[in-house]
PLY file of the C-alpha trace (Angstrom):
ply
format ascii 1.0
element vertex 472
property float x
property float y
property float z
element edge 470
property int vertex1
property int vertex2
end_header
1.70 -25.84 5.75
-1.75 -24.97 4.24
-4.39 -24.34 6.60
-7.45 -25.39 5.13
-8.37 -28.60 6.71
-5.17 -29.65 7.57
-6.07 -31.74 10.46
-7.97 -34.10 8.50
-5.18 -34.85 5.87
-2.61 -37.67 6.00
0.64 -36.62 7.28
2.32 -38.49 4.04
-0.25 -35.57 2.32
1.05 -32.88 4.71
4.48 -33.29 4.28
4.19 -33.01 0.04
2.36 -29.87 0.73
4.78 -28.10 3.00
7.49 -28.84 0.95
9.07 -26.00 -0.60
7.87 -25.52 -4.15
10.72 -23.50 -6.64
9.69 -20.25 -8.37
8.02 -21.68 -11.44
9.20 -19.71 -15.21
6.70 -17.06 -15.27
3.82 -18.12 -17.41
4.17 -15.93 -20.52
6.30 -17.90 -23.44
9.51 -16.69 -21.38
8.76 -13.03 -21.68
9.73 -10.55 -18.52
6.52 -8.59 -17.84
6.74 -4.34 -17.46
5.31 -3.89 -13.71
3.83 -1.14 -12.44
2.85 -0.62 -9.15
0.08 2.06 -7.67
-0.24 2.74 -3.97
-2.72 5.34 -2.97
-2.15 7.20 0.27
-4.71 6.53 2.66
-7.73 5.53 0.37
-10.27 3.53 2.14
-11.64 0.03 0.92
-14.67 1.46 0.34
-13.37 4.71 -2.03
-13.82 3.37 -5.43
-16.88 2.74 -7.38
-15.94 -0.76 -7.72
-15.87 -1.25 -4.40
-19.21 -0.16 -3.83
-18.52 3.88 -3.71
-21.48 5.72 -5.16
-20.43 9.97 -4.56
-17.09 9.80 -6.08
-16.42 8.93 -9.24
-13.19 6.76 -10.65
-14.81 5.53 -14.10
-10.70 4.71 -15.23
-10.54 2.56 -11.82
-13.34 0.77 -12.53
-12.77 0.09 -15.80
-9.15 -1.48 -14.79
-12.00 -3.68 -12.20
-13.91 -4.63 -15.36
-10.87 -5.41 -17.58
-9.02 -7.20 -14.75
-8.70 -8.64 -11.13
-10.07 -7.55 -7.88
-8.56 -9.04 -4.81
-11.52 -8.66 -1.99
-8.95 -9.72 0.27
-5.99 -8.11 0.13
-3.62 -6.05 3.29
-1.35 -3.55 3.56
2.00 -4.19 5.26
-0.20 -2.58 8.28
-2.03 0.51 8.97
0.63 3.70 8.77
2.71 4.74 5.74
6.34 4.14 6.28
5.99 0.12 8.09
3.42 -0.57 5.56
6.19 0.44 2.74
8.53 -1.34 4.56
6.79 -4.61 4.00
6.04 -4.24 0.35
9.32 -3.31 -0.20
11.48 -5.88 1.59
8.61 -8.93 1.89
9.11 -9.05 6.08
5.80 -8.30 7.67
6.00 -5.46 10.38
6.93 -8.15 13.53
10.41 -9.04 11.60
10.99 -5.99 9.02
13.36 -2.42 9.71
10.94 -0.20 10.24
7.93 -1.11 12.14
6.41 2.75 12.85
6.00 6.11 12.02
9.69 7.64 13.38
9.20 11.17 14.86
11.82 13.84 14.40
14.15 12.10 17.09
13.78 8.41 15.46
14.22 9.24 11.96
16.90 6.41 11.79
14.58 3.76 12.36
12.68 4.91 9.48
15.26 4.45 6.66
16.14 1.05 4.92
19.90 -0.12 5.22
22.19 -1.67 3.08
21.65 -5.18 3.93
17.83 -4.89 2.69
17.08 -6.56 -0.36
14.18 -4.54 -1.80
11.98 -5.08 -4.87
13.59 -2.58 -7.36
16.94 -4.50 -6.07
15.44 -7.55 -7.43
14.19 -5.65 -10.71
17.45 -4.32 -11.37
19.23 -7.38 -10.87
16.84 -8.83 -13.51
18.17 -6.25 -15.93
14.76 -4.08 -15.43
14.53 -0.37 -15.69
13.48 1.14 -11.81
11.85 4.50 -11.64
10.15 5.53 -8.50
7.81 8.57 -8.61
6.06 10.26 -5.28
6.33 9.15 -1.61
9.35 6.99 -0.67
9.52 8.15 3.52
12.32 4.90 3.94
15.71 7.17 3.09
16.82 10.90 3.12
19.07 11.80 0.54
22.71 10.72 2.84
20.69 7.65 4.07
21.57 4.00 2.99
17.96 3.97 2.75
17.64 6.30 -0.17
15.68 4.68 -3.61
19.44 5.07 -5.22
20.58 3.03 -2.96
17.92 1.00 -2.54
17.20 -0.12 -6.35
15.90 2.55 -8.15
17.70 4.29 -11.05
15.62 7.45 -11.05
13.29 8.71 -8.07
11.37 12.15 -8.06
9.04 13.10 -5.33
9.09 13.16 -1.67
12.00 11.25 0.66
10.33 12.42 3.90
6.40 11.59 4.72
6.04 14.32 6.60
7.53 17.08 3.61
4.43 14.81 1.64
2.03 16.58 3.75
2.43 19.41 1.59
1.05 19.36 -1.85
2.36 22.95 -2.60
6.13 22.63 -0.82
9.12 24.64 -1.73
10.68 21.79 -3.55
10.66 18.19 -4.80
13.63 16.23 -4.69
14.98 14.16 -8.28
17.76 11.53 -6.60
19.81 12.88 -4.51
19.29 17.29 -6.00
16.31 19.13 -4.84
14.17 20.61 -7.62
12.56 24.26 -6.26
9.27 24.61 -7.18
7.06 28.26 -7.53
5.40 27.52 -4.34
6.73 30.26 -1.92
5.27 30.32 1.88
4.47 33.71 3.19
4.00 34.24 6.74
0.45 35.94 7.33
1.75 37.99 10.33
5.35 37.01 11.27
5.37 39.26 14.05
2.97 37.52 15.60
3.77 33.67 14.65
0.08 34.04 13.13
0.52 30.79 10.35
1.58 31.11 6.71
-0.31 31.84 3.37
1.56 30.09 0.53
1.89 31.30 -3.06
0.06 28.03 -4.72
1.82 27.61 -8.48
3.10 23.91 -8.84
0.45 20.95 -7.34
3.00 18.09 -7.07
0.46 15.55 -7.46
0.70 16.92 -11.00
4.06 16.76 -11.28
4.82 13.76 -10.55
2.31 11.81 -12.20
4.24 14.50 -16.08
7.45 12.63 -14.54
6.50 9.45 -14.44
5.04 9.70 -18.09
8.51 11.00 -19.43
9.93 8.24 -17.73
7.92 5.62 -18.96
8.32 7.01 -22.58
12.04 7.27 -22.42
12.14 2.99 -21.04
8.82 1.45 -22.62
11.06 -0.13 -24.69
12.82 -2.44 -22.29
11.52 -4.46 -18.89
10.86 -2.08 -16.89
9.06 -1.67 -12.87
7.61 1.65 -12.35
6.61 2.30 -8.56
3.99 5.02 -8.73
3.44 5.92 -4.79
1.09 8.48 -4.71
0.19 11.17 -2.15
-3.51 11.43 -3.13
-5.84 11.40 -0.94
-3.55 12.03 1.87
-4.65 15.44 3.88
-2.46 18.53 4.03
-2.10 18.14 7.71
0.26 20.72 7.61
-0.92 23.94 5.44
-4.41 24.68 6.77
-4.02 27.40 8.04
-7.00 26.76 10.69
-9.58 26.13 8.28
-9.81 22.55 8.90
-9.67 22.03 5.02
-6.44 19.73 4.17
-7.83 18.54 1.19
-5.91 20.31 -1.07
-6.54 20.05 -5.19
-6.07 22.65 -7.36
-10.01 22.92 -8.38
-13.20 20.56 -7.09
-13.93 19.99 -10.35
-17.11 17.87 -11.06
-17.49 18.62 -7.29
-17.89 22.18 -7.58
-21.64 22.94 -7.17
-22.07 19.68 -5.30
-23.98 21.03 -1.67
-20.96 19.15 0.58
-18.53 21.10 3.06
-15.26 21.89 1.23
-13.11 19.15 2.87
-15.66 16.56 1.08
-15.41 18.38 -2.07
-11.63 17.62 -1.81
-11.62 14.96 -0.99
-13.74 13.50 -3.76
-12.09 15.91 -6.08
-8.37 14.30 -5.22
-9.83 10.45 -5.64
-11.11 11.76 -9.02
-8.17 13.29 -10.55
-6.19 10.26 -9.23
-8.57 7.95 -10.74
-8.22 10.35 -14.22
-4.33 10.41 -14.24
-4.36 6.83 -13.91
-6.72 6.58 -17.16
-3.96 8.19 -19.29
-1.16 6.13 -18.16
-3.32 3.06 -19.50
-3.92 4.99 -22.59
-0.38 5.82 -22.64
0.85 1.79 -21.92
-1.54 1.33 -25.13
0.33 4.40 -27.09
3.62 2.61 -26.48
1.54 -0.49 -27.55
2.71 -2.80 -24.22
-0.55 -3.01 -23.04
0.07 -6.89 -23.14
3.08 -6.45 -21.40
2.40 -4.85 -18.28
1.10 -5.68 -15.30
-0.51 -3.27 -13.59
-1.22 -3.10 -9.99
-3.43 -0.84 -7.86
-3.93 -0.79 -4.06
-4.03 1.92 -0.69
-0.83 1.93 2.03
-3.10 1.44 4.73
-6.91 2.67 5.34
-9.10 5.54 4.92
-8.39 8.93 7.60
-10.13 11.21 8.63
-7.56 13.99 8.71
-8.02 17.22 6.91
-11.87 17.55 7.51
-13.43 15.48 5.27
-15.99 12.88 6.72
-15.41 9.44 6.00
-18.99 8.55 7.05
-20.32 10.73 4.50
-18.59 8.72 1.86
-18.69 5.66 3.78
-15.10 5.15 2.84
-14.65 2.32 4.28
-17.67 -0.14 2.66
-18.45 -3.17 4.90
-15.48 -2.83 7.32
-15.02 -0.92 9.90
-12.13 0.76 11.63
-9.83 3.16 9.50
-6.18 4.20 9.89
-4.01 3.05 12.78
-6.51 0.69 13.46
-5.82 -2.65 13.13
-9.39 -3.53 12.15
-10.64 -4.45 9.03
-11.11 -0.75 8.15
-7.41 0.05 8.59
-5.42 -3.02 6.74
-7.75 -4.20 4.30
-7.26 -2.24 0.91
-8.99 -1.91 -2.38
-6.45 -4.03 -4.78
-6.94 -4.58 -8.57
-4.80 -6.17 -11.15
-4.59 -6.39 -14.73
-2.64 -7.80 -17.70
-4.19 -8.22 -20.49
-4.15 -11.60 -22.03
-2.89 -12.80 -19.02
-5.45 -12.06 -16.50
-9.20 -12.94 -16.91
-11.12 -10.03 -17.73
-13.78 -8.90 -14.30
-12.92 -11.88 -12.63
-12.99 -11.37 -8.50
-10.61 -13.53 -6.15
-11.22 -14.16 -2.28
-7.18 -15.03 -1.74
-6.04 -13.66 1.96
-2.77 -12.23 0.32
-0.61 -9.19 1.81
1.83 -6.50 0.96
4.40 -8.71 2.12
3.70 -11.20 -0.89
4.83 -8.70 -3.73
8.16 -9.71 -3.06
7.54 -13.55 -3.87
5.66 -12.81 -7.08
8.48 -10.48 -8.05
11.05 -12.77 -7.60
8.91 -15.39 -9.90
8.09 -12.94 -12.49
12.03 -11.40 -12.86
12.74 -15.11 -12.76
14.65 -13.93 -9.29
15.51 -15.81 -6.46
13.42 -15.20 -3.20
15.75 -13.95 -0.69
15.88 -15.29 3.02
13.93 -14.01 5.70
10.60 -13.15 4.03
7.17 -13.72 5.08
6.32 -13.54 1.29
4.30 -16.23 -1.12
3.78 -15.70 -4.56
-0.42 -14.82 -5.35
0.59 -15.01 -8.92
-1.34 -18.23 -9.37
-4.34 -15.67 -7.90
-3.46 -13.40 -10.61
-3.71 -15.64 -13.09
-6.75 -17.76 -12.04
-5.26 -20.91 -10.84
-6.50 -20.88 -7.42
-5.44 -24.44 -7.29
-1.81 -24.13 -7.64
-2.04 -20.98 -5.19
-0.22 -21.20 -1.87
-1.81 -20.32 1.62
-0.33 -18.72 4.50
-0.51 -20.34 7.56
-1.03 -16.57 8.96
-1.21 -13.16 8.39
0.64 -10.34 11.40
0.08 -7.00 11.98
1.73 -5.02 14.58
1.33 -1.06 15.51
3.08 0.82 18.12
0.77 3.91 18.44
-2.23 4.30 20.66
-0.85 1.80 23.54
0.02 -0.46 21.18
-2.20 -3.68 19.69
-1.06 -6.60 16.99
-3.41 -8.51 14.95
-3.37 -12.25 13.16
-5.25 -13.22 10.37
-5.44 -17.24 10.06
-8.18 -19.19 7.45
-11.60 -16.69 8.25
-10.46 -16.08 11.99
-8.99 -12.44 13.04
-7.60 -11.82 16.45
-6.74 -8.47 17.72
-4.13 -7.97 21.35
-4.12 -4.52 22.87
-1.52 -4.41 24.36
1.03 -5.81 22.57
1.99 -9.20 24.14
0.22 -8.64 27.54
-3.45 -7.71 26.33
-6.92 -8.96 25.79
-7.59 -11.19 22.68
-10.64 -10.43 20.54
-11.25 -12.86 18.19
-13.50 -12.40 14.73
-15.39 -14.86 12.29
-14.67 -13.00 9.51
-16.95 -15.39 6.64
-19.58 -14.50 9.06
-18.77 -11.03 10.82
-16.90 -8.75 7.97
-17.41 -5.91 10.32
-16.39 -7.00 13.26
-19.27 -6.26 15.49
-19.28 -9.61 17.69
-16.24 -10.91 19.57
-16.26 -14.74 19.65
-13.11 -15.20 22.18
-15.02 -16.75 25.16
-17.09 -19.23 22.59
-13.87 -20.52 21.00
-10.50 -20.63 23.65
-8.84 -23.16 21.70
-8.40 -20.49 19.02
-7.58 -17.84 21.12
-4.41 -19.97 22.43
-3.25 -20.34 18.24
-3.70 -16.90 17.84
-1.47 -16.07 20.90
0.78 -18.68 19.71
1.11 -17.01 16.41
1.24 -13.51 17.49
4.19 -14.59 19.65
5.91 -16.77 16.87
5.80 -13.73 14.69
7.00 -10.57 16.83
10.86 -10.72 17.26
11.34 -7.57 20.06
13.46 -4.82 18.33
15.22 -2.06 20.77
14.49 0.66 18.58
10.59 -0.43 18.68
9.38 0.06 22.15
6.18 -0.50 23.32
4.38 2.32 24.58
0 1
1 2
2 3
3 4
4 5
5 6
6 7
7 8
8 9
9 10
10 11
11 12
12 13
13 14
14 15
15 16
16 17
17 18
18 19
19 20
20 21
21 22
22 23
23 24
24 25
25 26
26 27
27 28
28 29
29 30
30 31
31 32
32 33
33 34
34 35
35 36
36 37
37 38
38 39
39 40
40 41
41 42
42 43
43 44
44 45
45 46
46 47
47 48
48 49
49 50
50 51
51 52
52 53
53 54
54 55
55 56
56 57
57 58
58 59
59 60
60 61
61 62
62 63
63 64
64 65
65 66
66 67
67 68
68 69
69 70
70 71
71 72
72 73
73 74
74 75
75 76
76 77
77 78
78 79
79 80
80 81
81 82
82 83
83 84
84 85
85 86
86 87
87 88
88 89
89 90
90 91
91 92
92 93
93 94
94 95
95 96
96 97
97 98
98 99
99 100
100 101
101 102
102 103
103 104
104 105
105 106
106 107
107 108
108 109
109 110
110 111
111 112
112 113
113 114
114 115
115 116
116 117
117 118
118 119
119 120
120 121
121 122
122 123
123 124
124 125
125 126
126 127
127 128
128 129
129 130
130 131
131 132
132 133
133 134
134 135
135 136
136 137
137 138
138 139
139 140
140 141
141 142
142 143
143 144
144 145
145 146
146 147
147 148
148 149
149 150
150 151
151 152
152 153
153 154
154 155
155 156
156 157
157 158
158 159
159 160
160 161
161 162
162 163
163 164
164 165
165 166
166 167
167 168
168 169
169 170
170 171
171 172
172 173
173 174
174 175
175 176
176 177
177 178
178 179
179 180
180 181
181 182
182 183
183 184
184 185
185 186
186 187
187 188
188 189
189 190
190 191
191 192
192 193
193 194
194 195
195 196
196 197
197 198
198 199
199 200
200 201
201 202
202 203
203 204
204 205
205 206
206 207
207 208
208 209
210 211
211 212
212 213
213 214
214 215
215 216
216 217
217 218
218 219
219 220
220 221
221 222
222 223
223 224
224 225
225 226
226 227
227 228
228 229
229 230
230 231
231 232
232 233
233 234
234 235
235 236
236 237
237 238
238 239
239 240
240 241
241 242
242 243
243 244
244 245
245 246
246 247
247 248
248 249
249 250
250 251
251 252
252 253
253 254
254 255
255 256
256 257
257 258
258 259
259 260
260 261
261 262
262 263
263 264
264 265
265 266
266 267
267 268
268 269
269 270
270 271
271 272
272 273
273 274
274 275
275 276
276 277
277 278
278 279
279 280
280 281
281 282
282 283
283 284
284 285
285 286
286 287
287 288
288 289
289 290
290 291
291 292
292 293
293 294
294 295
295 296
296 297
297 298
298 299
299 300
300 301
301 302
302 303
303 304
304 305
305 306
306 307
307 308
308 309
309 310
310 311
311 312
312 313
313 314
314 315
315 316
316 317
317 318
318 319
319 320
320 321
321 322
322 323
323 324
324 325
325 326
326 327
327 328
328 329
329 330
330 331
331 332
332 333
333 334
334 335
335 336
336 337
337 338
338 339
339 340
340 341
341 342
342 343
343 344
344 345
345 346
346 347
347 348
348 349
349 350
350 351
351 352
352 353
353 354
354 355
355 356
356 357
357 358
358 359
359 360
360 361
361 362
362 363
363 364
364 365
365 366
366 367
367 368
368 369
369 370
370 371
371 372
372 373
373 374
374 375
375 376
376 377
377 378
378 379
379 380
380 381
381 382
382 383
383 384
384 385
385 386
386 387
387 388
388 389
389 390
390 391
391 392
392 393
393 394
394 395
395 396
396 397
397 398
398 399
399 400
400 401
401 402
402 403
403 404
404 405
405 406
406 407
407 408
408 409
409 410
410 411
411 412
412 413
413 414
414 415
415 416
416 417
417 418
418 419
419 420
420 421
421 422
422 423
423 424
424 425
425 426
426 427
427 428
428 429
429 430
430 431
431 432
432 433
433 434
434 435
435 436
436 437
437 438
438 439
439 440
440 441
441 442
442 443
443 444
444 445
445 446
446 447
447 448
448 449
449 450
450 451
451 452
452 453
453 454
454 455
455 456
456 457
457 458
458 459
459 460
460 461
461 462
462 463
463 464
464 465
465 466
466 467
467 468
468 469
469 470
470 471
């Protein structure tokens, strides 16, 4: 059911709206669209010019703003990497879906896909589209059921594990199911002593795989095609620091260089910027191949800004109007900077308010590959968002978050109200006005208890216990 003002319509009028409405033909003379797909790692809401950034610079993302859609909006699957995948992948939000949580070392089969999910590229592929993958995966080693081969993608190169795409100067990449070495050789500083490791800095993988993904697209630009381009950038190097505190790692600062900032802020903006540049040539590139018209063209962060590596997020106030960053379930950590465009297809700097999340790729997949949805999903199409017909656009009833870090909190997002429980199932319930209170500043629980019981109701509705997800 839609939630806008549902009480005050006739049931007659409730029951045509809640009835199921078939994938539509997609809306382009009968012509399968090129996707591609762009997930930053860890880029706040506030990051891009755009979005109301004014130290770093991404002229190429804000021309895609200018020449297409931004979706004010817009969530990740939650507010870590792998669940947040999870959701965009297989359209189940993060109470229902596989993998709910960052798996340590001892949980690392909790963190791959299996079999029985039915991802996006699987969809693709079945639509007779070419599936390349090219970055961070961290849902499937290379013996996992999990792994992109498996999973729907003819060709991956990049990182399987999220915690080997720490490292932006590793020992290898892996292409399928081979690993690739790279020229990047760590050298322990003084072994004897355990004293860290100085590595031998040749191939910056960032680099690499955006070459790859260029080949790829050259070599397929000729037929439908979904290209899932999950970058690393600006994740920190939390693991090659070597006690500096700087985890920012780019090859040079760039247009940075001279700026009077600490070195992890130099980074920082330096990674956003080349990012922002790569991304300039593949649109030149789409032109090149002259499918331009053909493509849509997706951009958006995994989850919210950090603050890992050293930079300051403050400084850049990376996260705009919201507050709270990564593995928050605040504003600040689920709330990403999303743009869209297709020429010809989408209306040139247009803006859109639709609550949409990661979950919903899956639905607007399905109607673009002319696909059938599959069961299970907490997925609605937004491309009537996409395309400017906010009439013929469906609402969810409600948006759910869960995280199992930090003691544990889940979140709801229903018409402009957010609630937030920590803990899970037992805790308080904050409640937000968010048309009033973007940042979150004033909890309205006690003033409205009537919403306080929906949002429990929800929260409950939507978290199915899982044994391998424990609250702790």
């Amino acid at each position: 059911m839609l939630m806008k003002k549902i009480d005050l319509l006739p049931f007659s009028l409730i029951l045509l709206l809640a009835w199921p409405i078939p994938l539509r033909a997609d809306h382009h003379e009968g012509a399968k669209p090129n996707v591609i797909f762009i997930m930053a790692d860890d880029l706040g809401y506030g990051d891009l010019g755009c979005f109301g950034q004014t130290k770093i610079q991404t002229p190429y993302l804000d021309q895609m703003a200018a020449e297409g859609l931004k979706l004010t909006q817009f969530y990740a699957g939650t507010t870590v990497c792998a669940p947040s995948r999870c959701v965009l992948m297989t359209g189940q939000h993060t109470g229902r879906c596989w993998v709910r949580g960052n798996a340590g070392a001892n949980n690392i089969e909790s963190q791959a896909l299996r079999d029985e999910d039915k991802t996006i590229a699987e969809v693709f592929r079945d639509a007779g589209y070419a599936t390349g993958l090219f970055g961070k995966w961290g849902l499937g080693e290379e013996t996992s059921p999990g792994h992109p081969n498996n999973q729907g993608f003819d060709v991956c190169y990049g990182y399987l594990n999220q915690h080997h795409a720490h490292n932006y100067y590793p020992s290898f990449l892996v292409r399928n199911k081979e690993r690739v070495p790279l020229r990047n050789v760590p050298q322990w500083e003084n072994p004897a002593r355990g004293e860290g490791w100085a590595m031998e800095r040749v191939d910056y993988t960032h680099d690499l795989i955006h070459g790859e993904a260029l080949q790829w697209l050259a070599e397929n630009h000729e037929k439908p095609f979904f290209l899932f381009l999950s970058l690393t950038i600006p994740h920190a190097n939390n693991e090659g620091t070597r006690g500096t505190g700087d985890g920012q790692d780019v090859p040079d600062y760039g247009i940075y260089e001279n700026k009077n900032w600490t070195r992890p802020n130099k980074g920082q903006a330096a990674m956003i910027t080349r990012m922002d540049r790569d991304i300039g040539e593949l649109f030149a590139k789409l032109k090149e191949h002259q499918i331009d018209e053909k493509t849509l063209v997706i951009f958006t962060s995994d989850n919210g800004h950090h603050r890992e590596g050293g930079n300051d997020p403050e400084f850049f106030d990376a996260n705009g109007p919201l507050r709270g960053m990564k593995r928050s379930l605040l504003e600040g950590g689920i709330r990403v900077p999303t743009l869209a465009r297709w020429p010809g297809h989408i209306k040139a700097g247009t803006v859109s308010d639709h609550v949409g999340y990661f979950g919903d790729v899956m639905a607007t997949v399905c109607q673009l590959a002319g696909q059938p949805l599959p069961e299970n999903t907490q997925s609605i199409s937004f491309l009537p968002a996409l395309l400017g017909e906010k009439e013929k656009q469906e609402q969810h009833d409600y948006l759910y978050w869960e995280f199992y870090e930090q003691g544990s909190r889940q979140a709801v997002r229903f018409g402009k109200w957010k609630a937030i429980r920590q803990p899970m199932l037992t805790g308080k319930v904050v409640l937000y006005d968010l048309s009033q209170d973007i940042a979150e500043a004033t909890d309205v629980a006690k003033d409205h208890p009537d919403l306080v019981t929906r949002a429990i109701a929800y929260m409950d509705e939507a978290h199915v216990p899982d044994p391998k997800w424990k609250i702790r």
